[in-house]
C-alpha positions as CSV (number, residue, x, y, z in Angstrom):
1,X,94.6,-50.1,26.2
2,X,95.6,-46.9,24.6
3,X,93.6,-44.8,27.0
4,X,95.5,-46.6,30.1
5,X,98.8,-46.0,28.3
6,X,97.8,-41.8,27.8
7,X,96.7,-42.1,31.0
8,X,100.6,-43.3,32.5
9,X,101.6,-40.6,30.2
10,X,100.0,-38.1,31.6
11,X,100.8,-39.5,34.7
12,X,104.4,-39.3,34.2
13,X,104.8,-35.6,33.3
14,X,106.3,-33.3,35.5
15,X,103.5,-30.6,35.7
16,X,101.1,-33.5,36.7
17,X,103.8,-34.9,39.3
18,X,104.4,-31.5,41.1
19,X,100.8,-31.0,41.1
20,X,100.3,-34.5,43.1
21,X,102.6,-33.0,45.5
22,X,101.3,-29.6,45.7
23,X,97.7,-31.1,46.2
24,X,99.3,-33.6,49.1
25,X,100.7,-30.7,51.0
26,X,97.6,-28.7,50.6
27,X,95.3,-31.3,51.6
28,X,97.7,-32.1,54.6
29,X,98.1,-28.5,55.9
30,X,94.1,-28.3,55.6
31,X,93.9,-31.6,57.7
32,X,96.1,-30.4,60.4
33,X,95.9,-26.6,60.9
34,X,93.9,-27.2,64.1
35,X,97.3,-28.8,65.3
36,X,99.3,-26.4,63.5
37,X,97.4,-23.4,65.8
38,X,97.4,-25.6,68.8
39,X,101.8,-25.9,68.2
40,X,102.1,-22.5,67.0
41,X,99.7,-20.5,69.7
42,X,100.5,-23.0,72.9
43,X,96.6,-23.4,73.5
44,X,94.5,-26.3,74.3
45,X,91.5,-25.1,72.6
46,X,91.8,-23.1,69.2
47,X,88.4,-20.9,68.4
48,X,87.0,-21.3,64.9
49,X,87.7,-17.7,64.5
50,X,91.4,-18.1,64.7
51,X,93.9,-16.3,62.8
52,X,96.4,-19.0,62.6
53,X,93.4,-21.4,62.0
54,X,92.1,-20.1,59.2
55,X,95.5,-19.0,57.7
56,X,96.4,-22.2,57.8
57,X,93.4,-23.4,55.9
58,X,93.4,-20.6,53.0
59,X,97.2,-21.8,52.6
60,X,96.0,-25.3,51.8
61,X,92.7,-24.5,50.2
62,X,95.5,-22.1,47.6
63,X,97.6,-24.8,47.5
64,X,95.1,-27.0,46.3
65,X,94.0,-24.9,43.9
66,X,97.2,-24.3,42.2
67,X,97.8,-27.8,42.1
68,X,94.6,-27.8,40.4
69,X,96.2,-25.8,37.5
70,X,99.7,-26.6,37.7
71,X,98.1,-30.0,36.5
72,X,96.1,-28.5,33.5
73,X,98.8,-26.7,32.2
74,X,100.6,-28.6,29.8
């Protein structure tokens, strides 16, 4: 019981909330930079090599990791 209740806690603070978020919007932006590049560059097919492509997926591979540590920091 007292772990569950450190665990809210935690839960509840606002480093760990705005991490949440942060890791949400990484993970989404990661999910959907093919679309993002298709939208952006007007192109059915997006190479691999892509600058947009792979721009979007460092932006939500660093927004992952600072969520990561927005979250440890207390």
């Amino acid at each position: 019981m007292l772990l569950f209740v450190d665990l809210l806690t935690r839960l509840a603070m606002p480093n760990v909330i705005t991490g949440l978020v942060l890791a949400a919007l990484g993970l989404a932006i990661t999910f959907l930079a093919r679309k993002i590049a298709r939208v952006i560059r007007k192109e059915k097919e997006i190479p691999n090599n892509d600058n947009v492509y792979l721009i979007c997926k460092a932006l939500g591979l660093v927004m992952i990791c600072v969520a990561l540590i927005v979250m440890i920091i207390q």
